[in-house]
N, C-alpha and C positions, 0 to 999 in steps of 0.2 A: 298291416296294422290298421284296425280302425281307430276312425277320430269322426267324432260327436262335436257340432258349434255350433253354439248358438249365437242369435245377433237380433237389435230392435229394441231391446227394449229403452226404459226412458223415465223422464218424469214427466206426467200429464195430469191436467184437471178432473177433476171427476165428469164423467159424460163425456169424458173424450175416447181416441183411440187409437190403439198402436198393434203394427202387427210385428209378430217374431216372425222370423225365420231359425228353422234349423238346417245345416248342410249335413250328410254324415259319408264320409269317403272309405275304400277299404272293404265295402261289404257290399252282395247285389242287391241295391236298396229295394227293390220289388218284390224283394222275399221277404221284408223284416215288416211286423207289426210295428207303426211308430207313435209314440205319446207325449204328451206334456205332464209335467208332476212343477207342482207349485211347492212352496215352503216360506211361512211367514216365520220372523222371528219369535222361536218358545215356542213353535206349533210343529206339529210333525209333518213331514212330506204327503203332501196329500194328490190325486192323481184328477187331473182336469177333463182329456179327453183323451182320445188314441182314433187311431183309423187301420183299417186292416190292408195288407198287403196282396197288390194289386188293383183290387176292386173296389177300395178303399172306401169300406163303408164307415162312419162315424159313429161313435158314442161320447156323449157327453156328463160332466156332475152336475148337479141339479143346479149347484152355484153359481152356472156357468152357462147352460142350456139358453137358447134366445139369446145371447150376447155372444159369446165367441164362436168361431167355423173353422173348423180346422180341413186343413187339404194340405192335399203334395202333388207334388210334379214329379215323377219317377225317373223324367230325362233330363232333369237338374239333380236328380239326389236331393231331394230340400224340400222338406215340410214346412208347412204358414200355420201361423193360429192369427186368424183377425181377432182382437179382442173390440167390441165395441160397447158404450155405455160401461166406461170401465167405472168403480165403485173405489174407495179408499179399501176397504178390505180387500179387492182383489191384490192389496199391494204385496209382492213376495220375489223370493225369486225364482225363474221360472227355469224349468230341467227340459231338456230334450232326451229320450230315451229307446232307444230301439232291441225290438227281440224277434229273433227267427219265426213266422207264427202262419197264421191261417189268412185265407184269404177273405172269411164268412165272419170272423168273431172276433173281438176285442176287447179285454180288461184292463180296464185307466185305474182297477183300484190294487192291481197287485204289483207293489212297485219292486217285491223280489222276483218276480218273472222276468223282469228287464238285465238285457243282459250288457248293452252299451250305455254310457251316459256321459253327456257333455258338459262342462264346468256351468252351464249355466247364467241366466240372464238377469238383470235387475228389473222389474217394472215396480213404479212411485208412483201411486195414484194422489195426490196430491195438491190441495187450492195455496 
């Protein structure tokens, strides 16, 4: 059975910083493409970044690009997103999502290609 969880998040000031952690157990986490998908309230889920499996190259949203850096550890199971210079609209909550995928490429915007997903994190950006 997999299981997706995620952890980190918070209430911070704007211009601060928090990073998530995702765990996901269950699956050979070095085969799976892994992403973040955000969702503010009244807004549709929208996709941050992803990293490819293995070689783990990064792609970022423009909204996002210069502030947050996503990585993973393959021998923990567990994807990071640092977010820094966080923003009051980065406020939402944040998804952890994994899909069996490539080692070369990665799409943060197609959040039906993901085929794991974890309950999900709160970040408050917030004075």
């Amino acid at each position: 059975q997999v299981q997706v969880v995620e952890s980190g998040g918070g209430l911070v000031q704007p211009g601060g910083s928090l990073r998530l952690s995702c765990t996901a157990s269950g699956l050979t986490f070095d085969d799976y493409i892994m992403a973040w998908f955000r969702q503010a309230p009244g807004k549709e889920r929208e996709g941050v970044s992803c990293i490819t499996s293995k070689r783990g190259y990064t792609r970022y949203g423009d909204s996002v690009k210069g502030r947050f850096t996503l990585s993973r550890d393959n021998a923990k199971n567990t994807l990071y997103l640092q977010m820094n210079s966080l923003k009051p609209e980065d406020t939402a909550m944040y998804y952890c999502a994994a899909t069996r995928g490539s080692s070369f490429w990665c799409d943060y915007s197609r959040k039906a290609d993901y085929t794991y997903w974890g309950q999900g994190t709160q970040v408050t950006v917030s004075s």
